[in-house]
C-alpha positions in Angstrom: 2.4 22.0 -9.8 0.0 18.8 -10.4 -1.7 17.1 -7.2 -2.4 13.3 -7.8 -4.8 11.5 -5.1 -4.2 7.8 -5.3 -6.0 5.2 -4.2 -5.0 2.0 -2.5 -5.4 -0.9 0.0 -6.4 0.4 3.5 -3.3 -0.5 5.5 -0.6 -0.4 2.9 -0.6 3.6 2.6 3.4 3.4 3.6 4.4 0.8 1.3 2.2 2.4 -1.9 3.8 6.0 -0.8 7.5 4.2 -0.5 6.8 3.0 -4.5 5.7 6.1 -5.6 8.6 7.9 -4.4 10.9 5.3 -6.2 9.2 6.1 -9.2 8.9 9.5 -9.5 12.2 10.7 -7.5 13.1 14.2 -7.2 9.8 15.0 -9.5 7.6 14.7 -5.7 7.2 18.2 -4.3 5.0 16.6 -1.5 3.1 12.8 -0.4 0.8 12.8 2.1 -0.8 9.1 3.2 -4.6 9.6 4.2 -4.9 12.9 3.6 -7.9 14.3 5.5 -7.5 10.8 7.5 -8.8 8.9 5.0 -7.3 5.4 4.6 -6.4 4.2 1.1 -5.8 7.4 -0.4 -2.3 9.4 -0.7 -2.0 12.8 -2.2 1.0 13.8 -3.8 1.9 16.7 -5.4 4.8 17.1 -8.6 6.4 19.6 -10.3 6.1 18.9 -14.0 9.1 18.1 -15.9 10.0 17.7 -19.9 11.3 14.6 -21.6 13.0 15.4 -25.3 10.8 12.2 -27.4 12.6 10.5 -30.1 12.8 13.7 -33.2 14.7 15.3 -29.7 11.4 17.5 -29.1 10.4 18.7 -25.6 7.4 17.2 -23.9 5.3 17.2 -20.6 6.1 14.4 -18.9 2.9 12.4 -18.0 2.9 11.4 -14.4 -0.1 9.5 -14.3 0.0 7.8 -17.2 3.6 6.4 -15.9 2.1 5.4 -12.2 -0.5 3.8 -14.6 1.8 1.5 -16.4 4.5 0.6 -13.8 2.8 0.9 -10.7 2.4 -2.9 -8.6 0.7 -1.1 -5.0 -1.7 1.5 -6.3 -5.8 1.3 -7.7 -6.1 4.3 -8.8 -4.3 7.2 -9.7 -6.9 10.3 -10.6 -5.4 13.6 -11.1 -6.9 16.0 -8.5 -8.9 19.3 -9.2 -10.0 20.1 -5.9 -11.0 18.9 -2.5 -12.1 20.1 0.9 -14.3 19.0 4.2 -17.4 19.2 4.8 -18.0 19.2 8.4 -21.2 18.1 9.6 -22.4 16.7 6.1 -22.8 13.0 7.6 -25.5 14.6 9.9 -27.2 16.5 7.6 -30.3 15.9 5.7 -30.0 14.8 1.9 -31.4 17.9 0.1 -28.7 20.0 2.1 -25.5 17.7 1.8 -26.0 17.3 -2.4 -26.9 21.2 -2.3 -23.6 21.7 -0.8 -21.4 19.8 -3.0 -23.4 21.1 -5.9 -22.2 24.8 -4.7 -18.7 23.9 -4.4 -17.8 21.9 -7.4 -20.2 24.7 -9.5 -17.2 27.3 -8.5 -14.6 24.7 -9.5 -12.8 25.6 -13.6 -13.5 22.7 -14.8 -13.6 23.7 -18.1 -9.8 23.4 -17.7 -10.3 19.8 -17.3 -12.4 18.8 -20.3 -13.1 20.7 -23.6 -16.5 20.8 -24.3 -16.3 19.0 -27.7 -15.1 16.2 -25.1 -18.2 13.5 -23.8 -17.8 13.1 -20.0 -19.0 10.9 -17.1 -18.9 11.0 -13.5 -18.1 7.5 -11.3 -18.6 8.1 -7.2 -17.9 6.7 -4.2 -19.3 7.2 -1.0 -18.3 5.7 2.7 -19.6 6.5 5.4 -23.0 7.3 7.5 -24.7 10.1 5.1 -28.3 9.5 3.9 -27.4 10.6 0.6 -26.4 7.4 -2.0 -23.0 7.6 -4.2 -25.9 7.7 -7.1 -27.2 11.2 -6.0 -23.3 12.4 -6.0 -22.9 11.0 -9.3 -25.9 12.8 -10.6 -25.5 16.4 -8.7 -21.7 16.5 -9.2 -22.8 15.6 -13.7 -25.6 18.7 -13.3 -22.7 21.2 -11.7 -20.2 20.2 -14.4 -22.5 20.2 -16.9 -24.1 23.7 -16.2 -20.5 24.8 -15.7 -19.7 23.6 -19.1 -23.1 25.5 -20.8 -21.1 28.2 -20.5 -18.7 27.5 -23.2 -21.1 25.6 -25.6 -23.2 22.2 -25.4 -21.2 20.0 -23.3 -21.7 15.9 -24.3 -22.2 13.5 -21.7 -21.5 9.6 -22.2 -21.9 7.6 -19.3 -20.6 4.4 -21.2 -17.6 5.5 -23.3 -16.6 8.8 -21.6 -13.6 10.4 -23.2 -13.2 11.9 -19.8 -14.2 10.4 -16.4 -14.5 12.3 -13.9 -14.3 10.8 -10.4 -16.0 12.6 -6.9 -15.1 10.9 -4.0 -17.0 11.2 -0.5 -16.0 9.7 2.4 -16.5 10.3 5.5 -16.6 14.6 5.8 -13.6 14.3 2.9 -14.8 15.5 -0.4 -12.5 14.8 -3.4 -13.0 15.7 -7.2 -10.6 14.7 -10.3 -9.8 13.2 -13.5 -9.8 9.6 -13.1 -7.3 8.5 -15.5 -7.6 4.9 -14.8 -10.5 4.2 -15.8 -13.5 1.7 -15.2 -11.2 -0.7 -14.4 -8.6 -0.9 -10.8 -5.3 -1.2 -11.4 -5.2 -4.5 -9.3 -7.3 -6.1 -11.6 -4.6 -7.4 -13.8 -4.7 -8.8 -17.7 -3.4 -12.1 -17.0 -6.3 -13.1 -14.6 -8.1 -15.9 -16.9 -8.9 -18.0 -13.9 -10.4 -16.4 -10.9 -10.1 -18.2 -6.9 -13.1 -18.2 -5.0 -11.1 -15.9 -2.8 -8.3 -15.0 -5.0 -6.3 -11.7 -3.6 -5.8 -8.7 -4.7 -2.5 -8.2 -6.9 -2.0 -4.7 -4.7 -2.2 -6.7 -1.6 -0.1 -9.6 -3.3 2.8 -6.9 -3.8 2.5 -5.9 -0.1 2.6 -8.9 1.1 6.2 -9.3 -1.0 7.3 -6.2 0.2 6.4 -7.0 3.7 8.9 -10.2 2.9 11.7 -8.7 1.1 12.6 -12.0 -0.6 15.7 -13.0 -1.9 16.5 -16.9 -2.2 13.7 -19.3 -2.5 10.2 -18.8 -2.1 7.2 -20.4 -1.4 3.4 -19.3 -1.4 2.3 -23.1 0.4 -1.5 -22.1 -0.2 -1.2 -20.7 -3.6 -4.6 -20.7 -5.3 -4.8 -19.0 -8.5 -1.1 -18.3 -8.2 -1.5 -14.0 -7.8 1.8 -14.1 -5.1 4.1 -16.5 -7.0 2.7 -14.6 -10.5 3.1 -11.1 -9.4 6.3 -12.3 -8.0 7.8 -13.4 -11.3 7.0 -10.3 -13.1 9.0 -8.2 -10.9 11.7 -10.0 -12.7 12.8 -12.4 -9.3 15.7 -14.9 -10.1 15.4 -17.1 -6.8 13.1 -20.1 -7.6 9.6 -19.7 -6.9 7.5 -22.5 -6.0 3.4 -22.5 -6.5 1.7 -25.4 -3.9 -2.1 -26.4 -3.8 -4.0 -28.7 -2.7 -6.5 -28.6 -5.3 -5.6 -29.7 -8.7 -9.0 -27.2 -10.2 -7.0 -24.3 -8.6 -3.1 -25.3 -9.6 -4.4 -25.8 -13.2 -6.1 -22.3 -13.0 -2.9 -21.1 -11.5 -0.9 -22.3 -14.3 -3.3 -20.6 -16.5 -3.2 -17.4 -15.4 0.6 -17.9 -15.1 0.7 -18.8 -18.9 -1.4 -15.4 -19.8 1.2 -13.8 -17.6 4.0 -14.9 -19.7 6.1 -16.6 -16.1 5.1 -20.4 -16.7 8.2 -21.4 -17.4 9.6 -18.7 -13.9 7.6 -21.2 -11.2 7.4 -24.4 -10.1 4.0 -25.7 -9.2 3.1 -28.4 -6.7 0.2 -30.6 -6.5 0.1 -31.2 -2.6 -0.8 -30.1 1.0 1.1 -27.6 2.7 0.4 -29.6 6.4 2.7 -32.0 4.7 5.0 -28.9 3.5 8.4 -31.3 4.6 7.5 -33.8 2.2 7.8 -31.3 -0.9 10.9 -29.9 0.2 14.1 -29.1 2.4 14.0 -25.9 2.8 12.8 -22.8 1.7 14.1 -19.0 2.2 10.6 -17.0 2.1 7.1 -18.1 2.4 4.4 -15.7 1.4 0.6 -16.8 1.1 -3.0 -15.6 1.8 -4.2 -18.0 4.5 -7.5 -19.8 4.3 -9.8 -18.2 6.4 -13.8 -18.0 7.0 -16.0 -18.7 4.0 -13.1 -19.9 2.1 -12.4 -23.2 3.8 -16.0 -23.9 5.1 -16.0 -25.0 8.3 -14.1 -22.3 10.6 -13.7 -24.7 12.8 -11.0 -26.6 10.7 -8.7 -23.3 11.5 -7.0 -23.8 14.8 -6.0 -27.3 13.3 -4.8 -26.6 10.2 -3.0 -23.5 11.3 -0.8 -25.3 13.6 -0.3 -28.0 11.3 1.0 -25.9 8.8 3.5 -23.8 11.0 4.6 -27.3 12.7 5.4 -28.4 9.0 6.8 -24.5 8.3 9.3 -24.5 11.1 10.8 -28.0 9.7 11.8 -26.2 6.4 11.7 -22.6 6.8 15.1 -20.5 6.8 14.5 -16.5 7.0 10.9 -15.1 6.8 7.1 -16.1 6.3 4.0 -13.5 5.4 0.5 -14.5 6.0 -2.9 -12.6 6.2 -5.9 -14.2 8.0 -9.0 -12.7 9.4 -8.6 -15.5 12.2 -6.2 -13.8 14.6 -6.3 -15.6 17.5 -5.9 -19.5 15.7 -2.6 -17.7 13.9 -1.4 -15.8 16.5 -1.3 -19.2 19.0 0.2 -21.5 16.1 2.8 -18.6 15.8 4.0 -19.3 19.4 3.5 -22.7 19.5 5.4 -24.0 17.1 8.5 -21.4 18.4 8.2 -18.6 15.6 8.4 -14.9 16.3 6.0 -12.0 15.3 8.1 -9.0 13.7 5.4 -6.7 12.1 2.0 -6.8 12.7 -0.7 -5.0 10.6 -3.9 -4.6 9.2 -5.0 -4.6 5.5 -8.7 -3.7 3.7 -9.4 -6.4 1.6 -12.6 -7.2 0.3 -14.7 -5.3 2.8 -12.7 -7.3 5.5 -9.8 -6.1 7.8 -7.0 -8.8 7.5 -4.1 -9.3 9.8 -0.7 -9.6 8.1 2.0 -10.8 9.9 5.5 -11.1 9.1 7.4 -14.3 11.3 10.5 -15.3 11.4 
């Protein structure tokens, strides 16, 4: 059986477990969203299957390396060696807490993990209220896999090009210890991005949001940016028409860019224009999806309330099935929603760049 912790967008747990379980089909034993309550993390567990290759010889089938390459929802995907809680460790001095995670991944048979001959690293991540610094996990979690290795010869470390990364996770009283087989590098951080937004979203959260919609027909994103909806959107292969709008020709341009390096230019129309003055650009539209301004990303908040409602005023002219939007500004959405006579559906809320964002699904 192989256990698989993956890691995700707080607040889209459900729709990142509902993907894997397309992928991987009967293979899932077990999926558990948050395990040891901790958000943007699922654990799943698989029981390993063979594939025959091309010469008709039997091989392991690679989970990870598959969730790797065709997953849209997930950051990571590290293949778990062990994991447990330390009660109490948030409380506790630093000398103690590092000497207890030193104890218990010293027991752990790592050696299974990595050969010796193999260089290694260790990345970390810490949340929570502990005194002790993701730096000291890094470093106590490297000395307890390196003594453990001693045993079997000289064990190489490489904290540049590790052949082998090993990731220790430690948030809140949840410990968690595996192979990182992602890499340096999140999944949502996507090749084609050759023009970055100021506040450009993630592509996980991007692929929620589309989820969220279930499009089919036209579609919209009215406040499009550097295009990571509509983009993400075309590569899922979507045949309704797809339409890119922005106010700013700097960000359609960088749009179309990354669209290009995307290979779905020629899948989307983009718009030079407002979307206040959405009914000018079009008739009607099945599906709008877009990542609101908000905050620091329109500088001055108070433009919000005004915009909002001119937007969904302009929206409920041409809009014929669903919108999506996420905003940190819940009460300006929230009284555009009603006043311009849409209705709220689904309600949640999403980690996105050390922010909680409300989604909301309208119709």
């Amino acid at each position: 059986m192989l256990k698989l912790l993956l890691t995700t967008a707080q607040g889209i747990e459900d729709l990142a477990s509902r993907e894997v379980l397309n992928l991987l089909g009967d293979s899932v034993v077990r999926i558990e969203e948050k395990p040891f309550n901790v958000e943007g993390r699922i654990l799943v567990e698989v029981k390993e299957k063979e594939y025959k290759d091309e010469k008709g010889r039997k091989r392991p089938f690679d989970f990870a390396t598959y969730l790797n390459e065709n997953s849209r929802l997930l950051h990571r995907v590290i293949v778990e060696i062990a994991s447990t809680k330390f009660e109490g460790i948030e409380r506790e001095d630093p000398e103690k807490a590092l000497k207890r995670i030193e104890d218990f991944v010293s027991e752990i048979p790592v050696e299974k993990f990595v050969k010796v001959s193999e260089s290694f690293a260790v990345r970390s991540f810490r949340e929570g209220e502990h005194e002790v610094t993701s730096v000291d996990i890094a470093r106590i979690v490297g000395k307890a896999i390196f003594e453990r290795l001693s045993r079997f010869g000289t064990p190489r470390v490489n904290l540049d090009h590790p052949t082998v990364i090993f990731r220790a996770e430690l948030i809140g009283e949840a410990f968690f210890l595996g192979i990182d087989t992602t890499g340096d590098h999140s999944l949502h951080r996507r090749p084609w991005r050759v023009y970055d937004h100021p506040a450009h979203l993630k592509s996980s959260i991007a692929n929620a949001l589309i989820e969220l919609a279930q499009p089919e027909g036209s579609f919209i994103d009215p406040f499009c940016g550097s295009g990571t909806i509509p983009i993400e959107l075309a590569l899922r292969g979507y045949e309704g028409k797809i339409i890119c709008l922005e106010k700013y020709h700097k960000h359609l341009n960088g749009a179309k860019m990354n669209a290009l390096a995307a290979g779905v230019y020629d899948k989307i129309e983009f718009i030079l224009g407002d979307a206040t003055r959405l009914s000018e650009y079009l008739e009607s539209v099945d599906f709008a999806v877009s990542n609101l301004p908000y905050g620091l990303k329109i500088g001055r908040r108070s433009m919000i309330p005004e915009l909002y409602s001119k937007f969904l005023s302009e929206l409920a002219k041409v809009l014929e099935k669903r919108g999506v939007f996420i905003t940190t500004e819940k009460n300006a959405i929230e009284r555009a929603i009603e006043e311009n006579g849409f209705k709220i559906i689904h309600h949640r809320l999403i980690g996105h760049g050390g922010l909680r964002v409300h989604a909301y699904v309208i119709e």
